[in-house]
N, C-alpha and C positions, 0 to 999 in steps of 0.2 A: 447583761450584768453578771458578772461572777464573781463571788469572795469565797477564799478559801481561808482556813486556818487550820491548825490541830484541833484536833479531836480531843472533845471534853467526855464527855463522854456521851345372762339373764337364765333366772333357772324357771322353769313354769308353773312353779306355783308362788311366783313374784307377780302382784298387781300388774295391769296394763299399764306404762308410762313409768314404773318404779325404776332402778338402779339398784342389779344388787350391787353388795359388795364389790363379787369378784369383777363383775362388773366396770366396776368404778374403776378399781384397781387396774382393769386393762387398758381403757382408756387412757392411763398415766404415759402411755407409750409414744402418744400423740398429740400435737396441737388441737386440743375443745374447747368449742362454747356449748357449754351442755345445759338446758332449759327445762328437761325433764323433773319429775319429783322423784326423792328418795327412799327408797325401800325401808322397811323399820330395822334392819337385817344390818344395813350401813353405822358403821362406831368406830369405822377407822379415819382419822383426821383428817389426811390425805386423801380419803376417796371424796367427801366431803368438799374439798377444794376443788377437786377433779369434778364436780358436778354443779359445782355454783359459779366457776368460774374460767378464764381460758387459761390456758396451763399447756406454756410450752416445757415440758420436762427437759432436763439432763439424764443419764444415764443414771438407774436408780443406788443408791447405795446404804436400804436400811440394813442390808444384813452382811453390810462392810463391817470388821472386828477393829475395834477397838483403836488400834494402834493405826489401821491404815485411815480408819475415820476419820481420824485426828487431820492427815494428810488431805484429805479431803478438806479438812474447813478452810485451808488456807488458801485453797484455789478455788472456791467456787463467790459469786455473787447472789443474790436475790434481786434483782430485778421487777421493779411495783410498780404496774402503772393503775391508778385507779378511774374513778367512774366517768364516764363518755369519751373515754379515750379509745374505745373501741371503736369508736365513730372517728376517729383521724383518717384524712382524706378527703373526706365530706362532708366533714363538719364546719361552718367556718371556715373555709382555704384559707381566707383571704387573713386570718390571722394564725391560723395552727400548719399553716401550709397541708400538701397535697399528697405525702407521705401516708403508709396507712401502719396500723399497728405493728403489725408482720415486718415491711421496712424497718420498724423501729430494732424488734426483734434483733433480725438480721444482722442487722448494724451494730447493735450491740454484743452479737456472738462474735463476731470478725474480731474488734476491737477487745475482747476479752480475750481470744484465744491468742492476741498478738502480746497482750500483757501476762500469757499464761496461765490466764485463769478460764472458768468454766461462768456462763452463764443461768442462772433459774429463772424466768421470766411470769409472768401471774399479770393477770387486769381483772377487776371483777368491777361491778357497779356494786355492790355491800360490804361497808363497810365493815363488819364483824368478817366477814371473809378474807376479807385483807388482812387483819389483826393477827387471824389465824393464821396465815401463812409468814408473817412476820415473827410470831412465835415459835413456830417451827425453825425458822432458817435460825436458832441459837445450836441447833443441831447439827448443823450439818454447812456453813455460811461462815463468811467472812466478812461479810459486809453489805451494806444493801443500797441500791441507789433506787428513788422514789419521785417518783412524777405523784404527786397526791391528786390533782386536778383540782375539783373545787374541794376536796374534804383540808386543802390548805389551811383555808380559810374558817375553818368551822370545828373542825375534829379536835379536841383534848384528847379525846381518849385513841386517839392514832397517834396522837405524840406521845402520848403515855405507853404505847404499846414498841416503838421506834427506841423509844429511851428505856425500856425494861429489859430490851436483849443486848445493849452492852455493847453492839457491834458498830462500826462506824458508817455515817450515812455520808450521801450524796443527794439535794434536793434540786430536783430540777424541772423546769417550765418550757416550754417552749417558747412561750410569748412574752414579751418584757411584760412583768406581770406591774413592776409599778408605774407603767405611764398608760394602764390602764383605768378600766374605774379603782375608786378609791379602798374601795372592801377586798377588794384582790391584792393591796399593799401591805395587809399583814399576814403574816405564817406563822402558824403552832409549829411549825418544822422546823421552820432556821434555826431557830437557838439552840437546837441540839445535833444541828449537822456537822459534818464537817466542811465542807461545802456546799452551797447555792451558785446554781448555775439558770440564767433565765434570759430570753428571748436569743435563743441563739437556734432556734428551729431543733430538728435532731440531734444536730454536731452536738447538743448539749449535753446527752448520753454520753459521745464520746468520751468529753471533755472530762466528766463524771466517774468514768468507768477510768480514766486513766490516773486521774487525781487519788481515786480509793486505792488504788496501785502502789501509789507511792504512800501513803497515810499507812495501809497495811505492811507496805515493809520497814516503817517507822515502827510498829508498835510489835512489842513479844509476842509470841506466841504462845497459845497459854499451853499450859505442861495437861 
């Protein structure tokens, strides 16, 4: 099922198992699922995400100026997949298929770089970490496309955090969510996406990633 429309709108006198900072910060370099605790040392937002959650980065660009920044937001994505979606592959085949995260990833970087643009990708099982990286991408994003998994169904305050940054969404399922059970037929999300895409296995990413393509070169860019 898919509808589209326009857009409405470690240093050694850090505890055993901590993360410092700089720490955290290196890790931004590469794909993690980091399960460790955090040092009291950590207050930067980002290392924070980098530690609660997998994070495949893009190349970084907090101390891009100003004006190139800007260039920045119109090619890049956020990319959200939330909680048990780290389990794809093995979760369930027999309805999420046999794909695993990282395919997702992938798939989604191909199909970004063919539309020009730059991929950010994030999954976490906590909710408030997703939030936070959602807040962030008004920084630096152009758009975000969102697998919520179950927090679909349940989350206000992800929609609330979805519709605070202003940026156009893409919501997407893997599994035709409504000729499932009945509580998986409604979404805090649709009503503020610009498209819902669902049971169409991965390709749904695609389909997502190429639709916000054209949604973004529909709208101004902001000055």
């Amino acid at each position: 099922m898919v509808r589209c429309g326009r857009h409405g709108d470690h240093n050694a006198s850090s505890p055993p198992g901590s993360l410092t900072k700089v720490d955290a910060l290196r890790l931004l370099g590469r794909p993690q699922r980091i399960i460790i605790g955090l040092a009291s040392s950590v207050t930067d937002p980002s290392a924070v995400v980098a530690a609660t959650a997998t994070v495949f980065p893009t190349r970084p660009s907090d101390s891009t100026p100003g004006a190139e920044r800007r260039t920045d937001i119109v090619k890049r994505l956020l990319l959200v997949n939330g909680p048990n979606l780290n389990l794809l592959g093995t979760r369930e085949p027999q309805i999420y298929g046999h794909e695993t995260l990282a395919d997702v990833v992938a798939l989604a970087e191909r199909v970004a770089a063919e539309e020009g643009l730059e991929i950010r990708a994030v999954q976490s099982n906590h909710e408030g970490m997703l939030i936070d990286a959602i807040h962030e991408a008004r920084e630096d994003c152009a758009g975000i496309v969102i697998n919520p998994g179950g927090l679909t169904h349940t989350s206000v305050v992800l929609r609330d955090a979805l519709a605070g940054v202003g940026l156009p969404i893409a919501e997407v399922h893997l599994s035709n969510v409504h000729a499932r059970e009945e509580f998986r037929h409604h979404s805090f999300v649709s009503g503020i996406a610009s498209c819902v895409i669902a049971g169409a296995g991965i390709q749904g990413y695609e389909f997502a990633i190429r639709r916000l393509a054209r949604v973004m070169g529909e709208t101004p860019t902001p000055a």
